[in-house]
N, CA and C atoms as an extended XYZ file, in Angstrom:
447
Properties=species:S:1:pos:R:3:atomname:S:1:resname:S:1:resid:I:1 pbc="F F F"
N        75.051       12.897       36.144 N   UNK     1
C        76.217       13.411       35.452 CA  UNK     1
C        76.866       12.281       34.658 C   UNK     1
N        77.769       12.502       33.374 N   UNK     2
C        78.283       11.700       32.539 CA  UNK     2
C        79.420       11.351       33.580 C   UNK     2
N        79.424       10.323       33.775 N   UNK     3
C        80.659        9.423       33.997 CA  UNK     3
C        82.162        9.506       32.987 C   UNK     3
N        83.172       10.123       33.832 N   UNK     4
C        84.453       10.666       32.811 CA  UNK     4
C        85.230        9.243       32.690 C   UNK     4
N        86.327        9.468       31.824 N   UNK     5
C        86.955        8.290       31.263 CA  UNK     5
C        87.477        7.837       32.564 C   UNK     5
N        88.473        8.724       33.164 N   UNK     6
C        89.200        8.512       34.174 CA  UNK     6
C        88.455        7.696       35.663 C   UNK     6
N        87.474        8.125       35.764 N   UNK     7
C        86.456        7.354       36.494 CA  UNK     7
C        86.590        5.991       36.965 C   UNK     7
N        86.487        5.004       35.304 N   UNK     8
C        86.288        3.681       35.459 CA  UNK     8
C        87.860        2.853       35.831 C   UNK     8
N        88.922        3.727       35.282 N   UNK     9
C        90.064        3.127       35.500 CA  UNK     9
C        90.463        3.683       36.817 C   UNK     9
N        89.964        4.974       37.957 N   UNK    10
C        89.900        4.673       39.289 CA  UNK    10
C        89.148        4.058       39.924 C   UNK    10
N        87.969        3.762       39.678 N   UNK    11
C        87.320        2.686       40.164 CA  UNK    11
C        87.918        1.304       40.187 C   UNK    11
N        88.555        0.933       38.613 N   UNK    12
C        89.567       -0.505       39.102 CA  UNK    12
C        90.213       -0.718       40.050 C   UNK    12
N        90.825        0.639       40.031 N   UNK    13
C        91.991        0.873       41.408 CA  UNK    13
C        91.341        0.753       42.490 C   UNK    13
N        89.827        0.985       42.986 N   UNK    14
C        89.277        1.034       44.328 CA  UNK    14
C        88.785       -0.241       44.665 C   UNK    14
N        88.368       -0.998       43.234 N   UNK    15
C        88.014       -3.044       42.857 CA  UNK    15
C        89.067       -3.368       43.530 C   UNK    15
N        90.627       -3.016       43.181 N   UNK    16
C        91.618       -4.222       43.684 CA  UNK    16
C        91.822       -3.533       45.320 C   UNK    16
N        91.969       -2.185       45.674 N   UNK    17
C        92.231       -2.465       46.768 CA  UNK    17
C        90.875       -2.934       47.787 C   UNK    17
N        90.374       -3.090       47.507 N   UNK    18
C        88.785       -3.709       47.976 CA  UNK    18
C        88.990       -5.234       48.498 C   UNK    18
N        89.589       -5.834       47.795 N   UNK    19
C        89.829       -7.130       47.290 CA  UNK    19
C        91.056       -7.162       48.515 C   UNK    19
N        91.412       -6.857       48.895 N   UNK    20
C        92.879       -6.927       49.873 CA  UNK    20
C        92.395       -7.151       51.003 C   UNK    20
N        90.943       -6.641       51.521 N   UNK    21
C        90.173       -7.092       53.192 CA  UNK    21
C        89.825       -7.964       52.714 C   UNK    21
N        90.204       -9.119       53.177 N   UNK    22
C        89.271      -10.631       52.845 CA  UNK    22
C        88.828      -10.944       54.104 C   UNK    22
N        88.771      -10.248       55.717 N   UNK    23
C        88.060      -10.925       56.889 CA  UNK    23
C        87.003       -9.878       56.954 C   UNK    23
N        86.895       -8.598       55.768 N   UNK    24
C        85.964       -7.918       56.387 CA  UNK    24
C        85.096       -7.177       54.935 C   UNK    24
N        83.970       -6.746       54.850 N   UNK    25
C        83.053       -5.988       53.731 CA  UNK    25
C        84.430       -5.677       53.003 C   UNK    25
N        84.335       -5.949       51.634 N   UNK    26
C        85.273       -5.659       50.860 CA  UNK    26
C        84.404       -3.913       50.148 C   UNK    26
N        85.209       -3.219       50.626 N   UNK    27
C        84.772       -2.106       50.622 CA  UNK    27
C        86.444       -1.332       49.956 C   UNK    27
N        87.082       -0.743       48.883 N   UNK    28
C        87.874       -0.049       48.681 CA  UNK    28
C        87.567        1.773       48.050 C   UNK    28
N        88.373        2.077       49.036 N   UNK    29
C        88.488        3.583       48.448 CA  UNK    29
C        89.921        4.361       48.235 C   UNK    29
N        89.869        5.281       47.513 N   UNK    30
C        90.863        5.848       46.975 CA  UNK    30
C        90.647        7.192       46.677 C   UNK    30
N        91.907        8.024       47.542 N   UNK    31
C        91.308        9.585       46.755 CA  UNK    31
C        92.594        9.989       45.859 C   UNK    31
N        92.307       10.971       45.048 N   UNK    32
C        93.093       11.537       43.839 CA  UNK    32
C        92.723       12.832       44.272 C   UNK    32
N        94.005       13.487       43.860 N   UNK    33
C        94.355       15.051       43.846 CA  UNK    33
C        93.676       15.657       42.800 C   UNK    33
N        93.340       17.304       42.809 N   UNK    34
C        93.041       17.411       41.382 CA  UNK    34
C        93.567       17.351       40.009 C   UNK    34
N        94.978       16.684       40.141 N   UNK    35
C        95.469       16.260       39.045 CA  UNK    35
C        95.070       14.835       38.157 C   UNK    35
N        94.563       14.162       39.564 N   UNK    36
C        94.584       13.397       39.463 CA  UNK    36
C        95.700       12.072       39.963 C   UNK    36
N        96.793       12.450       40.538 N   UNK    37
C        97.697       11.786       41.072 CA  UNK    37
C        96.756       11.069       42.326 C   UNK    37
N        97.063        9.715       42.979 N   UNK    38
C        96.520        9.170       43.918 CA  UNK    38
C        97.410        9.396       45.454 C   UNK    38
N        96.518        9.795       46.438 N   UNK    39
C        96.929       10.483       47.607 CA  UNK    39
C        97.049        9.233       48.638 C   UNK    39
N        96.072        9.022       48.502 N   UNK    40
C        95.943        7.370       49.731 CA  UNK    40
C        94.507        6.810       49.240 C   UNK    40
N        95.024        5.247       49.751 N   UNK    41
C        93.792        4.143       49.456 CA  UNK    41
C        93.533        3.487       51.012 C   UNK    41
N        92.753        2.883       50.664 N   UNK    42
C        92.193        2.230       51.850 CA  UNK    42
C        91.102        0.589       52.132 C   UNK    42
N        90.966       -0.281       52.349 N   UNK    43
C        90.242       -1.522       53.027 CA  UNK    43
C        89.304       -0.800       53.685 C   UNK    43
N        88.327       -1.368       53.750 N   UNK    44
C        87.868       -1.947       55.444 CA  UNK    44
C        88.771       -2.250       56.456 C   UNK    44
N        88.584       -1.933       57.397 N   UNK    45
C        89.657       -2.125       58.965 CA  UNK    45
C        89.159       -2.249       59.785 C   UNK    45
N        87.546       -2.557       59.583 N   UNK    46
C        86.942       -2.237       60.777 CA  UNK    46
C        87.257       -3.863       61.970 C   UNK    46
N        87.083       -4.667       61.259 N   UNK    47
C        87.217       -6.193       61.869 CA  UNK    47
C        88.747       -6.637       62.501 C   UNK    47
N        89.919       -5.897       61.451 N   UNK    48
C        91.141       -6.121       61.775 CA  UNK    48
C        91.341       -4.992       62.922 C   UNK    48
N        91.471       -3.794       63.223 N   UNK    49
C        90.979       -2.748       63.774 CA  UNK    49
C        90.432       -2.899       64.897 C   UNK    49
N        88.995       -3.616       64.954 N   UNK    50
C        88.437       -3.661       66.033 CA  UNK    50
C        88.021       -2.398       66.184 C   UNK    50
N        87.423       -1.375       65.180 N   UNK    51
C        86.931        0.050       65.255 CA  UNK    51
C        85.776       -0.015       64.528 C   UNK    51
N        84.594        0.635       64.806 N   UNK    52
C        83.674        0.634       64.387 CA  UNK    52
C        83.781        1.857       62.848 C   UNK    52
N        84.456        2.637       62.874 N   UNK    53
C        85.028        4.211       62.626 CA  UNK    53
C        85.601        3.566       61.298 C   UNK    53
N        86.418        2.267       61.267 N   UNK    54
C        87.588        2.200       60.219 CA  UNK    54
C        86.867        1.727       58.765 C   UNK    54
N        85.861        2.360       58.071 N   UNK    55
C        85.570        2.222       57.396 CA  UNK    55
C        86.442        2.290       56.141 C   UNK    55
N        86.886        2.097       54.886 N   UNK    56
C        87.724        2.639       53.965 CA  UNK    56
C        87.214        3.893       53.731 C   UNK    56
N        86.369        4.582       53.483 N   UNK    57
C        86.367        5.998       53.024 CA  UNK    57
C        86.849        6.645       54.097 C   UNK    57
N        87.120        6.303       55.569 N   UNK    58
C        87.264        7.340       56.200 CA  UNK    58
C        88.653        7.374       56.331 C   UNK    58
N        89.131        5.877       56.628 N   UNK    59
C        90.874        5.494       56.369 CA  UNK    59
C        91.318        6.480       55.530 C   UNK    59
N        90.750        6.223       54.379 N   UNK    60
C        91.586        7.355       52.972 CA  UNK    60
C        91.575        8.435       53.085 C   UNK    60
N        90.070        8.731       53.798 N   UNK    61
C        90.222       10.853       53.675 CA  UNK    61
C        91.206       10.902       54.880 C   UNK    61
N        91.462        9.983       55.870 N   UNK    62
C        92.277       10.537       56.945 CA  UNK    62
C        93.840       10.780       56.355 C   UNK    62
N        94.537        9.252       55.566 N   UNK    63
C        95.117        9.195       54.915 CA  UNK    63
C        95.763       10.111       54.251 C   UNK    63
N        94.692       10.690       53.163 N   UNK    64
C        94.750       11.765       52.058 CA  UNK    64
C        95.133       12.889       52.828 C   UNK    64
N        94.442       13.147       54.199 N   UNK    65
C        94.900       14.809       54.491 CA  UNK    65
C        96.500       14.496       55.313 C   UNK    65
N        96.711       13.577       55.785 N   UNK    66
C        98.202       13.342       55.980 CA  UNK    66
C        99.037       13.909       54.620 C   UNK    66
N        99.161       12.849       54.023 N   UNK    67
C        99.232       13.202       52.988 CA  UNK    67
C        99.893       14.901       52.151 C   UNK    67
N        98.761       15.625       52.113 N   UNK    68
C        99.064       16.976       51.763 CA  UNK    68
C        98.814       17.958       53.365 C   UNK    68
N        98.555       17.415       54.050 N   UNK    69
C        98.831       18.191       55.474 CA  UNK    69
C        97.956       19.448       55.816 C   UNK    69
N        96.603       18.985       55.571 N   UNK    70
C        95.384       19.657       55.674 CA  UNK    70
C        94.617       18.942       55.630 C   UNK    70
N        93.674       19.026       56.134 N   UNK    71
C        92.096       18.587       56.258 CA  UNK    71
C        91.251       19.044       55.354 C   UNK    71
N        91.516       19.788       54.619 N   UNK    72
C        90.705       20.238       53.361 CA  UNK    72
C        91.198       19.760       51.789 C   UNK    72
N        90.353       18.429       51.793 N   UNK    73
C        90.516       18.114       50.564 CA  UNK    73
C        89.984       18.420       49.107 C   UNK    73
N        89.910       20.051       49.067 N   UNK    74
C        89.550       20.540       48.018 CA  UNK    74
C        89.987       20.096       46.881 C   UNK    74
N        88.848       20.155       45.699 N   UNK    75
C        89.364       19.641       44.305 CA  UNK    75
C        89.489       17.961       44.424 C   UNK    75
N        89.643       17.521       45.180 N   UNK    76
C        90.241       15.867       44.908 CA  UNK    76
C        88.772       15.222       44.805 C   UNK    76
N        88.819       13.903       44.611 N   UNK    77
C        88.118       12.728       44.485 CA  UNK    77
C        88.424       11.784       45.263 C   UNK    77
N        86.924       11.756       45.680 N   UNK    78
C        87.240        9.947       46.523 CA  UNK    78
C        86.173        9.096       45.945 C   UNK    78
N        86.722        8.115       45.403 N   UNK    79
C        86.008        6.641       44.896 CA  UNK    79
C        86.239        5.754       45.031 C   UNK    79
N        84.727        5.156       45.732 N   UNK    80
C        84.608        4.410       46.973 CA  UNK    80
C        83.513        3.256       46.026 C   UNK    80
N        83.772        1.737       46.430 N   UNK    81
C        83.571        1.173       45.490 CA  UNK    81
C        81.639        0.463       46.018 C   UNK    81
N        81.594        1.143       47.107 N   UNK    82
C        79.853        1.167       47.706 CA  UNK    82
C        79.471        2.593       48.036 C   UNK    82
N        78.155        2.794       48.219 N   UNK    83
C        77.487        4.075       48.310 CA  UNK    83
C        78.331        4.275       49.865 C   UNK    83
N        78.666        5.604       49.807 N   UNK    84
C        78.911        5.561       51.488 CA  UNK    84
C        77.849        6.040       52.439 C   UNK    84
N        77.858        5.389       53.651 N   UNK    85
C        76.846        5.556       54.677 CA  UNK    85
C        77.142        6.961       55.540 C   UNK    85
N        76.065        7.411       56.503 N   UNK    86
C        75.818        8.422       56.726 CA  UNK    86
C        77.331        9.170       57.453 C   UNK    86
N        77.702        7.844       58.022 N   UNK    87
C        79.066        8.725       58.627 CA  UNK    87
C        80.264        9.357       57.758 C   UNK    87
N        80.154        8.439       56.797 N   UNK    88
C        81.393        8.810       55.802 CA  UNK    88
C        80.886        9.471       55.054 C   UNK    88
N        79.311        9.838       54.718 N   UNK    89
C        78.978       10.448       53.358 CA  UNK    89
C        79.255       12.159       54.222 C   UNK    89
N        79.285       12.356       55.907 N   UNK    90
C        79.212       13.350       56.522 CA  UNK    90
C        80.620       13.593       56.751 C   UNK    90
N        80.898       12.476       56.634 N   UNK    91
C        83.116       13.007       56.518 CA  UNK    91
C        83.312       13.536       55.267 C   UNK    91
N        83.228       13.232       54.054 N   UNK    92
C        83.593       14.055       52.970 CA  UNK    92
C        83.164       15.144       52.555 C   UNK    92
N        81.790       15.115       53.207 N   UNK    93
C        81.444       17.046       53.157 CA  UNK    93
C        82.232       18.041       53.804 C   UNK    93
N        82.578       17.441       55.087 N   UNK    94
C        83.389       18.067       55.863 CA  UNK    94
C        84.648       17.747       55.612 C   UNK    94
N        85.312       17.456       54.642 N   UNK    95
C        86.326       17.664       54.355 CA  UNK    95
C        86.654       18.493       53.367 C   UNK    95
N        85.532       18.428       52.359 N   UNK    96
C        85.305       19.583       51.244 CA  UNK    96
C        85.705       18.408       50.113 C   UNK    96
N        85.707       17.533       49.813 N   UNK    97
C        86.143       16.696       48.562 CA  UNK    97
C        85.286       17.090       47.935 C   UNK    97
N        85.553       17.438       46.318 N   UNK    98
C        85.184       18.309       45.844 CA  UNK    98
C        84.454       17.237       44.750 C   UNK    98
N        84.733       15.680       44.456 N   UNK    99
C        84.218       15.131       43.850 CA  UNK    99
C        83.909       13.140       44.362 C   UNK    99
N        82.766       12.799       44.417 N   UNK   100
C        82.407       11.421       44.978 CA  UNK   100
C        81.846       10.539       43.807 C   UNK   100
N        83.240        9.356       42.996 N   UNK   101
C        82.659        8.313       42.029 CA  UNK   101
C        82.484        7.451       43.339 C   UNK   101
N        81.048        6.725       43.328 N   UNK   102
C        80.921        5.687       43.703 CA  UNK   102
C        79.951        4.357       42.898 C   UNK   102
N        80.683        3.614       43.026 N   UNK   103
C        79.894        2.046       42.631 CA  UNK   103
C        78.771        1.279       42.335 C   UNK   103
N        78.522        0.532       43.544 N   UNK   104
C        77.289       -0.103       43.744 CA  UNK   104
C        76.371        0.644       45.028 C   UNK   104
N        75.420        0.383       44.538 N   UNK   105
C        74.452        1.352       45.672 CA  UNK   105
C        74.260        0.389       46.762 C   UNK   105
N        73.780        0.754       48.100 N   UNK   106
C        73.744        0.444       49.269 CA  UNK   106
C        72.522        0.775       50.083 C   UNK   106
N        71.299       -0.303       49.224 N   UNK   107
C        69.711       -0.035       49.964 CA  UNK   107
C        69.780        0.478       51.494 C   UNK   107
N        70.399       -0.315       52.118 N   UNK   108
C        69.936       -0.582       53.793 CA  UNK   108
C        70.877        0.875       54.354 C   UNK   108
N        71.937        1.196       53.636 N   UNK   109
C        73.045        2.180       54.740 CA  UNK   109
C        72.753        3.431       53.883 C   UNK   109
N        72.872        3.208       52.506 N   UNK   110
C        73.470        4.331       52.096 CA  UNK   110
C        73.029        5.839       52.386 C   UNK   110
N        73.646        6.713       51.996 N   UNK   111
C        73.294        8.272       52.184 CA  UNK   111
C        73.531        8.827       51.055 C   UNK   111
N        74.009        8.546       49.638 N   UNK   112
C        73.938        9.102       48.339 CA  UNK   112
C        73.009        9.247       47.730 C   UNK   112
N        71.838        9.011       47.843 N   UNK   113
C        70.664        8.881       47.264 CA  UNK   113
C        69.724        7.272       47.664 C   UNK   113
N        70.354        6.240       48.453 N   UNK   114
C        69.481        5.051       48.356 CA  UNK   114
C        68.513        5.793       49.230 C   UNK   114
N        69.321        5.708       50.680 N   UNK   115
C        68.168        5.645       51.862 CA  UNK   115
C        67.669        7.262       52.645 C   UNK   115
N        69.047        7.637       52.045 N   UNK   116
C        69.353        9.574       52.715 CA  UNK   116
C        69.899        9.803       51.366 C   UNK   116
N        69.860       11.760       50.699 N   UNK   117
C        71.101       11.806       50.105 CA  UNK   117
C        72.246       13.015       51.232 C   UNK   117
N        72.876       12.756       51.602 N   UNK   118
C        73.462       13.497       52.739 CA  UNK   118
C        74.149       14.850       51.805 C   UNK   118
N        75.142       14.231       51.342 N   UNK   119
C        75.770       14.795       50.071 CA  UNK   119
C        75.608       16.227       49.405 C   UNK   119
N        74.219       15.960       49.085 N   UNK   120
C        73.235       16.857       48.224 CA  UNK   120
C        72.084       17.451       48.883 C   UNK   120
N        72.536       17.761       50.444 N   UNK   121
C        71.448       18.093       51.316 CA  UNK   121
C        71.980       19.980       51.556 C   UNK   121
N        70.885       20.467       50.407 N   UNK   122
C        70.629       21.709       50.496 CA  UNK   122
C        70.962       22.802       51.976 C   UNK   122
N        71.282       22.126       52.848 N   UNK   123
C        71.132       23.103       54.360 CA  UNK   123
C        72.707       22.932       55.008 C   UNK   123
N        73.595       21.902       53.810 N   UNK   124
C        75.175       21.788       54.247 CA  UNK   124
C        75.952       23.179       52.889 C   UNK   124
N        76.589       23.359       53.380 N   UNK   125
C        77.619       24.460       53.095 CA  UNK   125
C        78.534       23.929       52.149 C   UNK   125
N        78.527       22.484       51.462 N   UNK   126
C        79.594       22.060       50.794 CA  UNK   126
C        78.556       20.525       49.828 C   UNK   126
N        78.793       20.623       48.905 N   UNK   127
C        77.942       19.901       47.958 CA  UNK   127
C        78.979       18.896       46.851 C   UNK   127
N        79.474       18.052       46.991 N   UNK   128
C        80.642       17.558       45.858 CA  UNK   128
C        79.833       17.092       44.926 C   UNK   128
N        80.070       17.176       43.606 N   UNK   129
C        79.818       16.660       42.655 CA  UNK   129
C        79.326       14.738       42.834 C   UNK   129
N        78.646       14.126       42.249 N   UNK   130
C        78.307       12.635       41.966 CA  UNK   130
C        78.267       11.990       40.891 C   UNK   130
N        79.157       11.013       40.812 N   UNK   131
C        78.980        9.786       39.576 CA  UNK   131
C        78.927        8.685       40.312 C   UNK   131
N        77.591        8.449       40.027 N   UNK   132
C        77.523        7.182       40.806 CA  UNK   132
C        76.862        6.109       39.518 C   UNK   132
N        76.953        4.742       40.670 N   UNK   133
C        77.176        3.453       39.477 CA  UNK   133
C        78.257        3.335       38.098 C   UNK   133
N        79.176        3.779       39.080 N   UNK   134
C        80.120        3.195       37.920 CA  UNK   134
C        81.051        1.841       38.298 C   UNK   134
N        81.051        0.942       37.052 N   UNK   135
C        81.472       -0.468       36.944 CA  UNK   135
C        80.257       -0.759       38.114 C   UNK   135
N        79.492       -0.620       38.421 N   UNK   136
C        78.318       -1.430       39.626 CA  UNK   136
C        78.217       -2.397       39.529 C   UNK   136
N        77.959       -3.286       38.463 N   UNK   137
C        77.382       -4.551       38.241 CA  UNK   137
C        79.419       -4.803       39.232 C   UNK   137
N        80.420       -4.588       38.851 N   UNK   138
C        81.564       -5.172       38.886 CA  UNK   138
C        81.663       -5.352       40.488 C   UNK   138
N        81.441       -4.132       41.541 N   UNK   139
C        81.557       -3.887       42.313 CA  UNK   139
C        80.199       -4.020       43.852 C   UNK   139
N        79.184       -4.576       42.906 N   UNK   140
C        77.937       -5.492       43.665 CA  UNK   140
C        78.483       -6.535       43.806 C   UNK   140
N        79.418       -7.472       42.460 N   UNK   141
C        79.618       -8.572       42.804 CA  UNK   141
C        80.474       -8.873       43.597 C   UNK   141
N        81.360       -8.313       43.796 N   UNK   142
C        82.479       -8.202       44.594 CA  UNK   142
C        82.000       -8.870       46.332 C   UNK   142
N        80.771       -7.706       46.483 N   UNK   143
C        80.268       -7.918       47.985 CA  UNK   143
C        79.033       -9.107       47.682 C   UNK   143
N        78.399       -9.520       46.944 N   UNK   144
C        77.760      -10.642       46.870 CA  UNK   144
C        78.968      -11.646       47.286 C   UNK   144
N        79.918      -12.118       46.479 N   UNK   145
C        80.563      -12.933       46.353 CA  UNK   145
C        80.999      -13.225       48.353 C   UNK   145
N        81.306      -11.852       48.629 N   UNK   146
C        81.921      -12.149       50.208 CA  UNK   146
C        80.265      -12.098       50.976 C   UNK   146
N        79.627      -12.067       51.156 N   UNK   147
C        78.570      -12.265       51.339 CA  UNK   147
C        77.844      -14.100       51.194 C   UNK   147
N        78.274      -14.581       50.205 N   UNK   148
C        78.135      -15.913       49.726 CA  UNK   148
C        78.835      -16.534       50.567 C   UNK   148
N        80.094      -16.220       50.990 N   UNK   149
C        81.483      -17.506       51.680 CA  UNK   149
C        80.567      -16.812       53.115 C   UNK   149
């Protein structure tokens, strides 16, 4: 799918809050309403946390349904600045997010298409839309860089 305008300038938004876990995978996500207004963002937490669970995509969808006070995040977007792995790619189905920009791809975990596509698995009841690799090169480097120190 074409990558929309709005896309790359939420993806910035998911770059900087990414950038805010510095003891742990700089991983940021962010969901938007279908207006587009932003609901909740999220880090990595897993290291500060001490939770295996506190991934940022899952922080935010938990976040997000606070938020509007349902668990069904129909219509919204979550963009997440790595492919998400099987647990979180199985939280946003089940939440119904109706749309997933994500980043840089994720050989070893992912479930968007690297290693599984969970997402787009014909036998689930809920299918969100995909733009994936957007800003990637921006958002590989990000985790190279913490990867390097």
């Amino acid at each position: 799918m074409k990558v929309r305008p709005q896309h790359e300038t939420w993806m910035r938004r998911a770059l900087a809050v990414a950038a805010t876990s510095p003891e742990d995978v700089p991983v940021g996500a962010v969901v938007y309403d279908a207006g587009g207004a932003e609901l909740a963002s999220a880090g990595n937490e897993r290291e500060a946390a001490g939770d295996p669970t506190a991934h940022a995509e899952i922080l935010a969808l938990r976040r997000a349904a606070d938020s509007i006070g349902t668990r069904r995040l129909d219509g919204c977007t979550l963009v997440v600045t790595l492919e998400p792995c099987t647990m979180c790619a199985g939280a946003l189905v089940l939440a119904r997010v109706g749309t997933l920009v994500f980043g840089a791809w994720e050989p070893k975990t992912g479930a968007v298409g690297s290693l599984w596509d969970v997402v787009r698995d014909g036998r689930l009841n809920h299918r969100p839309e995909v733009y994936s690799g957007v800003l990637e090169n921006e958002c590989a480097a990000l985790m190279r860089a913490f990867f390097r120190r």
